[in-house]
C-alpha angles and dihedrals in degrees: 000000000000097000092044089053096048085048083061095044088057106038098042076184091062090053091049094053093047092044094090085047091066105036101046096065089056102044082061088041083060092037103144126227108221093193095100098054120088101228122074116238084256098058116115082229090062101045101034104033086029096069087076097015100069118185120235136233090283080047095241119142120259099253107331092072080058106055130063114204141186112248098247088059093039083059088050095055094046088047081051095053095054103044101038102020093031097228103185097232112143123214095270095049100049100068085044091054091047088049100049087046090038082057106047101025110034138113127276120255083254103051089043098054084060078064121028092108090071093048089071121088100212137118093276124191090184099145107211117200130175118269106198132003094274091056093048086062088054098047088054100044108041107008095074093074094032145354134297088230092062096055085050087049088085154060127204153152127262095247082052101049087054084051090053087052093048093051078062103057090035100052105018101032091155071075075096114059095029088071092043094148088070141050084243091178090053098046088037094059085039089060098050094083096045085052088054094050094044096044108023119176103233128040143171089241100055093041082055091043096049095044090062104031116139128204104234125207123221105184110144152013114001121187113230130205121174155153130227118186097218106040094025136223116008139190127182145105153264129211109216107205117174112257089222081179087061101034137214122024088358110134134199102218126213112186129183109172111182112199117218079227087067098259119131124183135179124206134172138195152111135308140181126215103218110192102353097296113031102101120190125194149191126183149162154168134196091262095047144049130250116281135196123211134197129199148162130212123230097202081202104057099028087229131132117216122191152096134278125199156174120270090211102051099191089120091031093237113193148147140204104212145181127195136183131175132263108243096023133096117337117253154143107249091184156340132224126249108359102221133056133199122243084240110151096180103051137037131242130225115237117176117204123209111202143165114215099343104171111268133264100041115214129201094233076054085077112070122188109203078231107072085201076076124081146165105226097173136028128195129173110230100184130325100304105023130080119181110223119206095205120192111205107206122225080251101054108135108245104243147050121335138185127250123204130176119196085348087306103135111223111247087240144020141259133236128224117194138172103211148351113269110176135322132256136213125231116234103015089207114045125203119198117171119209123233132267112183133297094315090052122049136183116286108217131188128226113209126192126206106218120200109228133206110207080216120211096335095056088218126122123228083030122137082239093058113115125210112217138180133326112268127220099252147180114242133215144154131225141172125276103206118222115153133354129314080359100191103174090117090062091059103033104041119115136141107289099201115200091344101305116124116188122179124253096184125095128216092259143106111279103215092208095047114099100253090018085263120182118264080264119128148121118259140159129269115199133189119214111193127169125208109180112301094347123078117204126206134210130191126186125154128254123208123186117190141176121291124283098247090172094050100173109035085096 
């Protein structure tokens, strides 16, 4: 072996030529075996997230086979990797990709209801606060840059959730000094352990989920039952066809919403199915604007459960929905509306949105937990509505009851109630956001004046208090006086017809404005509504700030 050596040392051409020699055998010895990962050698995810992702001697992934996403997160990684680590994945490539790592990595049902508020783009004024200790460490530490749902929005491994602490310190190192009051290095790494504990990577729950997982399909006609805060309640439907042109889990939408206030629209678009039940949409129609929708899928109930918006969120357009198939499980979608007055000589309209409900429908089929409560006529208003005429006994209890059809428990209560007691504002803390130009709109709010029963106390503020239906109110705007000569009204001040602000202030320097500040403040909103002889106010408070130039940091 010396002498072998030495030959080498003296003839550098002997040592070239033995070089493959000694390296072949090696590179068998480290042959990988893919059969572990998730993802098939001809998956977008392998050959394009695979060239700096290599996979280890199991085959698993570095990194990606250890973390589980929402679909929305995993977009935003693959977005990352092509702006700052220039992955060479074309436009074609890059939903393929989210929809191969969406199905095999992503959250249960389960995991993902704790978060769907954070998977809507609207202007969302969803107020999160911490609900333990534990939570309030995390809040401090993380939530002053994005959102707690985005944190939730994952599930890693230990070993993960340090790499997602070091891509801190790595990319975003002024991480530092902006939490100055902290030593942000030491409670990062701190928190590394607890994050591992509260969104593991792997659980019982999701090994159970993904081993009986079913595809659904999703092809035809979907009742629809819904509530938009500024146009009010909604039933409809959509009409689900395959996209063959787009693939797997693509969808061609047909949408007809009918409003209770007389207003009918049609829209039409596309949608993608990610996992099995987290369903993605974009219509439109040539009256309204585009709109996005997010839902998610209950394989028990056959419902989905989610939000629609407007992409341009200058009048704050939303809706809260529920949808089931025709043809599917039996159940009640809604009710509206969703109190009733304690009113002995006269009956009360409910209108009861349903999917497959048994025919013919009875009025000793609807069934009030209150037995003071009863349905005295029934009449079918279309295939999936049936208009109650409910009659609320003198001793009606005061408070929320149950409502079952054909033994199918409504998803909700109702609220009985024996008079009108005060108003209240929703939200109590508006955000409006002024205009910068055409890529950045104005950010309206839409606020609703509920009206509120004190409930059996009599007492406001109080955890018996019910919250009943809007009201038809009368909308101002006042100062909220913060500081001296506070002139953010003068600025701010504009028509809010039924409830909706929208800014009419740019980001820009306002030239009569002490210090040339920007049309930016914090007023008041109030509600005027008149029962009878009594009038009922309502105050919340309206901020309006500057755009969100980083839309999607959360």
């Amino acid at each position: 072996m010396k002498q072998f050596t030495q030959s080498c040392m003296t003839n550098p051409l002997l040592f070239l030529l033995l070089i493959p020699l000694l390296v072949v055998p090696l590179l068998f010895l480290q042959t990988v075996a893919y059969g572990q990962t998730r993802f098939p050698e001809s998956s977008v995810v392998r050959q394009k997230c695979g060239a700096c992702h290599k996979a280890d001697p199991q085959g698993y992934i570095d990194v990606i086979d250890f973390t589980r996403k929402t679909p929305e997160e995993w977009k935003n990684v693959v977005d990352r990797m092509v702006r700052l680590n220039s992955a060479i994945v074309t436009d074609s490539e890059f939903y393929v990709a989210v929809k191969e790592l969406s199905r095999n990595l992503c959250l249960t049902p389960r995991e993902m209801a704790q978060i769907a508020y954070i998977n809507s783009d609207e202007n969302s004024q969803y107020v999160e606060t911490p609900q333990d200790d534990t939570q309030k460490r995390l809040f401090t530490a993380c939530v002053r840059c994005h959102t707690f749902g985005k944190i939730a929005s994952h599930r890693m491994t230990a070993a993960n959730w340090e790499d997602i602490r070091n891509l801190h310190l790595g990319y975003y190192p002024t991480v530092i000094p902006q939490m100055r009051e902290m030593d942000w290095a030491t409670e990062s790494k701190d928190l590394v352990p607890v994050l591992a504990k509260l969104y593991p990577f792997d659980t019982p729950e999701w090994q159970e989920w993904m081993k009986n997982r079913k595809e659904p399909d999703l092809t035809g006609t979907w009742v629809i039952s819904g509530y938009d805060p500024g146009l009010g309640y909604y039933e409809g439907s959509y009409t689900f066809k395959p996209d063959p042109k787009k693939g797997e889990g693509e969808l061609l939408i047909e949408k007809e919403t009918r409003y209770l206030n007389g207003i009918s629209l049609k829209m039409s678009g596309t949608g993608t199915l990610y996992g099995g039940y987290h369903l993605r949409y974009a219509l439109t129609s040539s009256v309204t604007r585009r709109i996005e929708g997010v839902f998610d899928l209950d394989s028990g109930s056959g419902i989905f459960t989610g939000k629609w918006w407007s992409v341009v969120q200058d009048a704050n357009s939303q809706g809260n929905e529920r949808f089931a198939r025709v043809g599917g499980s039996p159940g009640v979608l809604a009710v509206f509306p969703q109190s009733l007055k304690v009113s002995p000589s006269a009956t009360q309209d409910l209108l009861i949105i349903g999917a497959n409900l048994p025919e013919p429908l009875k009025e000793q089929d609807v069934q009030f937990s209150d037995a003071n409560i009863q349905v005295k006529k029934i009449e079918k208003k279309g295939a999936s509505r049936y208009l109650c005429k409910v009659a609320v006994g003198a001793n009606a209890s005061v408070g929320p009851v149950q409502l079952k059809v054909k033994g199918k428990p409504l998803d909700g209560k109702i609220s009985i109630y024996n008079k009108v007691d005060g108003i209240k504002i929703f939200p109590a803390l508006g955000r409006a956001r002024v205009s910068c130009g055409p890529a950045y709109p104005p950010q309206g709010v839409q606020f609703v004046a509920r009206a509120v029963s004190y409930g059996k106390d009599g007492k406001p503020d109080t955890a018996d208090d019910l919250i009943l239906e809007p009201v038809n109110a009368q909308w101002t705007l006042e100062e909220e006086k913060t500081r001296d000569n506070d002139d953010d009204l003068k600025y701010l001040d504009t028509p809010v017809p039924n409830g909706l602000y929208t800014p009419i202030t740019t980001y820009g320097p306002i030239e009569s404005r002490p210090q040339h500040r920007e049309g930016t403040g914090l007023i008041a909103i109030v509600a005027t509504y008149k029962e009878g002889a009594q009038e009922f106010k309502g105050r919340s408070l309206l901020v309006t700030t500057v755009p969100d130039f980083i839309t999607h940091i959360k």
